[in-house]
N, C-alpha and C positions, 0 to 999 in steps of 0.2 A: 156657569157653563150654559149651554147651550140647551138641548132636551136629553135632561139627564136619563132617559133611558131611552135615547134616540140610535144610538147605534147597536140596540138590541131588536127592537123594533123594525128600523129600518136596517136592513142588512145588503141590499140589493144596491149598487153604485151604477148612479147612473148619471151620463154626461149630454153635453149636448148634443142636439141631432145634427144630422147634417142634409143637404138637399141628395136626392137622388141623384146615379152616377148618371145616368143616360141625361141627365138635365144640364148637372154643373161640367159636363164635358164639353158644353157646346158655350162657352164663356169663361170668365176669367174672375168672374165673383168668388168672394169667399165664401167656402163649400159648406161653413156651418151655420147653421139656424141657431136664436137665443134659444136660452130654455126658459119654460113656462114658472112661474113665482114661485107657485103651490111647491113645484118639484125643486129650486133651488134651495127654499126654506125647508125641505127635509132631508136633501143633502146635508146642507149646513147642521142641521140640527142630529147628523153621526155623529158631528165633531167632540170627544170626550172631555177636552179640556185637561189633560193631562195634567199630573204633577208635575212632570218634566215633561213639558214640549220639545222633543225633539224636531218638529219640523224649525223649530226657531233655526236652530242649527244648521239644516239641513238646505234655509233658503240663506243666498248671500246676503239680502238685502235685510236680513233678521226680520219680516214681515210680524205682524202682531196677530198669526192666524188665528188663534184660537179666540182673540177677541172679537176681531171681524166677523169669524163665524157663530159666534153667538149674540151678533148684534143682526146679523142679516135674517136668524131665527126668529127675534123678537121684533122684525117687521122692522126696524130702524135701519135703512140704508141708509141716507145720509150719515148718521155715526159710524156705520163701516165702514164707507168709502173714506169719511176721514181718516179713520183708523189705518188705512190702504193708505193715503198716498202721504202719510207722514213719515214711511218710510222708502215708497218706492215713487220715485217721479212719473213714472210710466206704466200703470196697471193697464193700462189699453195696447199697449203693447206685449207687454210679459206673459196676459193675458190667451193672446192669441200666437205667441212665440216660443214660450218661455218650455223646455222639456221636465218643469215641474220637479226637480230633486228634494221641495218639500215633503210632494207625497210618496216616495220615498224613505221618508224618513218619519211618517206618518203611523204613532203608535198604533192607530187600528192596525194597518197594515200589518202585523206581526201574525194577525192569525184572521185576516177581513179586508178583503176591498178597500184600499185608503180614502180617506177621504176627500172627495172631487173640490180641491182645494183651489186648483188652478181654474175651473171654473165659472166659482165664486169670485175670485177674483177679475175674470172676463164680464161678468155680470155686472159687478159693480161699478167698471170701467163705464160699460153701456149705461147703465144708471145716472154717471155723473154727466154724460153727454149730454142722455133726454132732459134733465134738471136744467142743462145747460148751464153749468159748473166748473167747466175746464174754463175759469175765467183768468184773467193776466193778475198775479200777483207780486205788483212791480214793488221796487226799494223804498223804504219811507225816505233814506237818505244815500246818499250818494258817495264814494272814496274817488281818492286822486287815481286813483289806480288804472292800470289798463291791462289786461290779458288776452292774448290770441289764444285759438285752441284751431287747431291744427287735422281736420276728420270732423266727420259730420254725422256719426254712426250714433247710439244707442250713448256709450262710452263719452264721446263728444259731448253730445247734447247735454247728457246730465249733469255733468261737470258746468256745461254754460249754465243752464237753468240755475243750477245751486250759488256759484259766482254772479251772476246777476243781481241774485236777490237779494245776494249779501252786499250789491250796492256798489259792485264794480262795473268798468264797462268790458265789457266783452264781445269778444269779435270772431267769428267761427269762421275759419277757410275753408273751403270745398273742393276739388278738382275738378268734377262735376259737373255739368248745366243746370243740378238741381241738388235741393238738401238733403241729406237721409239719409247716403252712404251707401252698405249694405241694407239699409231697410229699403231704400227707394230702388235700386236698382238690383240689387242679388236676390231678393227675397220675391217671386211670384205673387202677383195679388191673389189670388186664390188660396193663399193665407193671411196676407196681407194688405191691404186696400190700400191705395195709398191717398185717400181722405182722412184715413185714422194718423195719418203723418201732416199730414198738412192743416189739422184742427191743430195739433201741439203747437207745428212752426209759428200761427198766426200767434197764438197765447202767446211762446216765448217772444214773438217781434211785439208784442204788446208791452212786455215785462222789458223791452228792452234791448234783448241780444241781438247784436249784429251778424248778419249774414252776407257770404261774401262768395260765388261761387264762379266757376271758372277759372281758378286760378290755383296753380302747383307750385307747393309751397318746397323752394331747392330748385326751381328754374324758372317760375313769372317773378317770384319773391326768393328772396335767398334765408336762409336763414339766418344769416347774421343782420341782415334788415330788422326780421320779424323779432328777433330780441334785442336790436335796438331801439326799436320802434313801441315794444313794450315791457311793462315790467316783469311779467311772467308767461311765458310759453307753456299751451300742454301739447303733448305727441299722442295724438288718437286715431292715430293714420289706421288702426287694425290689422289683422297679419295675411294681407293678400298676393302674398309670394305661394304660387299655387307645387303641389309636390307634384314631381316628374315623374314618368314613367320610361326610364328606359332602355324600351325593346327596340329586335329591327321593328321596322315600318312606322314608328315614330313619327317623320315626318311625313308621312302620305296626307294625303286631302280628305279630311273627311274625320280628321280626328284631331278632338278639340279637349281643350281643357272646359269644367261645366261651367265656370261664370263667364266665360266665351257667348258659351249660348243663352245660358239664361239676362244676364245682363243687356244683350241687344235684345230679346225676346221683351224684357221687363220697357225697355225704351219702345217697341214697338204698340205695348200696351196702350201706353201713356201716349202714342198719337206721335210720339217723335219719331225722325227717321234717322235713322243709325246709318253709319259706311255701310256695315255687311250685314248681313242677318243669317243665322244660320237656319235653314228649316227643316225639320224632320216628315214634314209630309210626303207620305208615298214611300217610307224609308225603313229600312230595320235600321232601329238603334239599338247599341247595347252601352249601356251605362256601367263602368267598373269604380264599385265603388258604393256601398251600402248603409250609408248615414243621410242624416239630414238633404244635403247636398245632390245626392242621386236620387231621393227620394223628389228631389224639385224638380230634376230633370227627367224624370217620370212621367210627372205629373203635364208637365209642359209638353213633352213628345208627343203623350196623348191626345193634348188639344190640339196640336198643328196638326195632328193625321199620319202618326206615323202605322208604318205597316208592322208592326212588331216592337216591340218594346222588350228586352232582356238586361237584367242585373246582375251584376258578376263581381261576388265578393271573394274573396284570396281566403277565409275561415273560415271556422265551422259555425253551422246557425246555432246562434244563439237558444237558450231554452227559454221555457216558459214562465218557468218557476225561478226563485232565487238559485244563486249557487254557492256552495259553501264559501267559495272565495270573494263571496258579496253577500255575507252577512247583514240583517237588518242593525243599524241603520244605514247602513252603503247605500249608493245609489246604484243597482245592481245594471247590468248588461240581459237584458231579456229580446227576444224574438218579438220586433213591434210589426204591429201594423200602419202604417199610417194612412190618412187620407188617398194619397196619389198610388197604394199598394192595392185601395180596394176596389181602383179605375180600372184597374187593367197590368198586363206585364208580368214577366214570368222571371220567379230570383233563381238564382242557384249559386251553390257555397260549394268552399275547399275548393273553388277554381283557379288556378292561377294562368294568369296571361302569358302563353310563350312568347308571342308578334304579334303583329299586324299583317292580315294579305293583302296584295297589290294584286290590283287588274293587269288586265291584258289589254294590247293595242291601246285606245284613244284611253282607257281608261288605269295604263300602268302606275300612275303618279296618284292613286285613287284607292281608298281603303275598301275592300269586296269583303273583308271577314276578319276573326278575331280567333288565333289560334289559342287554346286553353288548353290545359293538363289540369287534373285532380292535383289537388295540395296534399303532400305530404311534410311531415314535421322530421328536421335532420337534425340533431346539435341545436335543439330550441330555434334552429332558423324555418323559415315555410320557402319549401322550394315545388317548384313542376315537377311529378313524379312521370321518370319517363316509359314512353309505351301506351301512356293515356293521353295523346293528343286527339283533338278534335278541330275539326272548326266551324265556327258559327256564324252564318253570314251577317255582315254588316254592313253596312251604307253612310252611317254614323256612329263614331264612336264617341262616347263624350269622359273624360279621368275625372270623375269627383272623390279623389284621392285625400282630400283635407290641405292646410297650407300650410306652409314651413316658418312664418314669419310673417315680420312688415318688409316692406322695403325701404331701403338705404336713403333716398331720395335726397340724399346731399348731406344728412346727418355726421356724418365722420368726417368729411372733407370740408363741409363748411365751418360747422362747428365742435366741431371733435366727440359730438357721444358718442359713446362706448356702446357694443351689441354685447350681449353675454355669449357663455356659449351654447344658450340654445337655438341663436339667431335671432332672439328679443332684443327690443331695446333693454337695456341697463339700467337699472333703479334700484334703491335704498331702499328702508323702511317707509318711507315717507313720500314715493311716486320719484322722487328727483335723479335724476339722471347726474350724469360725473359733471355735468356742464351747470354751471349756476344758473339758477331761474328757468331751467327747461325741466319738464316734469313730464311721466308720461303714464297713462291712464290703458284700462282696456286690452284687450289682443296685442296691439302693437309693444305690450312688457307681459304681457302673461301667456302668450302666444293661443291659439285657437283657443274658445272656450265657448261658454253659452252667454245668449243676451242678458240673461241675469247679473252674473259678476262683471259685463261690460257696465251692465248701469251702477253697480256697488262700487266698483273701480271708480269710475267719473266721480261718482258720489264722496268717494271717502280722498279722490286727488282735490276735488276743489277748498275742501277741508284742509289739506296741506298746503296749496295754494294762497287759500286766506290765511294760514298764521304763518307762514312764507312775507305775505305782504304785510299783515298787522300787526303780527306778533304774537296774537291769539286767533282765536277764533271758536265759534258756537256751534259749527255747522256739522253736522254727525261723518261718522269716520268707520261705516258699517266694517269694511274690511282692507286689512294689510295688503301686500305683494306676496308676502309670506301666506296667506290665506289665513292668520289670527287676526281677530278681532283689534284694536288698537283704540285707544283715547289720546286725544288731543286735546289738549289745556292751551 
């Protein structure tokens, strides 16, 4: 293990810093600083080494934490970082992404501060880039084979990377003017840079994968081209069928769904110039909608200059502590804070949204406010309790409500796959869809989830892919659809 009496010792958890708000408000840098060695090496060295690791469990990608962090103890990066990316493709990403259900699941955690697992892992990312180590590890040899992958996201990528290596050719669609997906265009640099995307892209074009963007696959490409064209198809389109909300004033001017704004905002970053752009400067917004998602639109409203920032969640806040019905090892529901919460803007819960108000004269067609009622619970449903309306001006509203799905994009009429009935695409034990040789990875069959099991997904469909094509295959198979483990022979 690690320093066997490191988590007595060191009992204090601590993460990395981050730049000052009044600084990182005025840019779109990512808001955290590395951390210093000394401090990483005594993090790591909490780590108990447990009998039974349950963070194993706990991350999709079965990471080999406890090894990692007793090698990053003993001053040997390089053998953690191997240790890191032998199971996850993307520790530069996860890194800075990922909502950590390791720790979590993290034995300290039971009665101590878990261990900053996810940090370590951000570190060692950083590690391998100063090494300069994120080098192209192409095929020794080569298959007849050809596979398209379909999505460009986390999910995508993985899946190409691992088929690549294995010596296929592969070809990744985009819809896009650029690769990434939701990384490049949903995700804010101010968590995300998007040079830590584009060091990957070069490696995998080294290793190989074809890149291909501009193009919608179900109307520049049909899909019975793209599986005629090759032997295997993955679907890692993600599930960006945004949830509705609706009230009257719905369609007023001035309220948007959040990857509306954020996505032209994330093109505006990157020097491109978008049709519209939405801008919150000079504006109240109010964001409904209290996850990840709102939290980016937060963050974002703040940098353009909005006049107000408000978040308006339909529950009650979360606690601080576990709660019985998230027993350890669960990944519990706690009251976070994140980055874009400690910018600025003001939450409030148990809101529920009755409308939208509309202006008057030039500005009838135009959202002025956001009627809400306190949330009361009826028959297990959350409804507007009435007599408590208010309303709260707005100028912007943005729904980061979560998404329902992928979309359709020709899948059932061109090629007959099946959706389930959660509005996923349909899959086996084995990623394959009803339709031969089309197979689907990620969000778009597991519907919304985190970038971790996007990359385990990819990871464990290209493994069904290659014994799809070869008959066998070697290549790891971290997790099911079913969310068990699975080996492949």
């Amino acid at each position: 293990m690690a320093d066997p009496r490191g988590f007595l010792t060191v009992t204090e958890r601590v993460t990395q810093p981050k730049r000052p708000v009044p600084i990182r408000l005025m840019d779109y840098r990512e808001v955290t600083e590395r951390q210093a060695a000394g401090t990483l090496k005594s993090q790591a060295g909490r780590c108990m080494d447990c009998g039974v690791p349950f963070c194993h469990n706990g991350c999709p990608l079965g990471n080999l934490i406890p090894e990692f962090n007793d090698l990053v103890y003993k001053d040997r990066m390089d053998d953690a970082a191997a240790r890191l990316l032998s199971t996850n493709n993307f520790p530069d990403l996860t890194g800075k992404l990922c909502p950590a259900p390791c720790e979590a699941s993290c034995v300290l955690g039971i009665n101590q501060p878990a261990v900053t697992i996810k940090q370590v892992e951000a570190e060692l990312a950083e590690h391998l880039m100063d090494a300069g180590e994120f080098t192209p590890a192409p095929p020794a040899r080569h298959t007849e084979f050809r596979v398209a992958i379909v999505g460009s996201g986390p999910a995508g990528l993985a899946a190409a990377q691992q088929l690549t290596r294995a010596g296929h050719t592969v070809a990744v669609y985009e819809r896009d003017e650029a690769i990434g997906g939701l990384l490049r265009f949903g995700i804010p640099d101010f968590k995300l840079e998007k040079h830590v995307v584009d060091r990957r892209l070069e490696q995998m074009r080294a290793e190989g994968t074809i890149f291909r963007t501009g193009i919608e696959i179900g109307r520049d490409i049909t899909w019975q081209q793209l599986r005629r064209d090759y032997d295997a198809v993955i679907v890692a389109t993600g599930a960006t069928v945004p949830r509705e909300l609706p009230v009257p004033g719905r369609e007023l001017d001035g309220v948007h769904h959040a990857m509306e704004f954020l996505v032209e905002n994330n093109r505006v970053v990157a020097g491109l110039k978008p049709e519209h752009s939405i801008d919150a400067k000079g504006k109240h917004v109010v964001v409904l909608g209290g996850g990840d998602t709102g939290s980016d639109c937060i963050g974002t409203a703040l940098r353009q200059g909005a006049a107000s920032v408000t978040t308006l969640a339909i529950g009650k806040q979360p606690g601080t502590e576990r709660s019985e019905n998230h027993p350890w090892p669960m990944m519990p529901v706690l009251f976070e804070v994140q980055s874009s919460h400690e910018e600025g803007g003001t939450r409030s819960y148990l809101a529920s949204t009755v409308d939208f108000v509309a202006g008057e004269g030039s500005k009838q067609n135009a959202v002025i406010g956001v009627t809400v009622a306190e949330t009361e619970f009826v028959a297990g449903k959350r409804l507007p309790k009435p007599g408590t309306e208010r309303v709260i001006k707005a100028d912007l509203v943005l729904l980061a409500l979560g998404f329902t799905g992928p979309e359709d994009s020709g899948l059932v009429e061109q090629v007959s796959t099946e959706f389930d009935n959660r509005g996923n695409v349909a899959r086996d034990g084995y990623y394959m869809t009803n339709t031969d040789g089309v197979f689907a990875a990620g969000d778009s069959g597991r519907g919304q989830s985190l970038i971790v099991w996007a990359i385990a997904e990819g990871r464990a469909c290209a493994a069904s892919v290659d014994k799809y094509l070869m008959g066998s295959t070697t290549l790891p198979a971290p997790v099911a659809p079913t969310d068990r483990a699975i080996s492949i022979i």
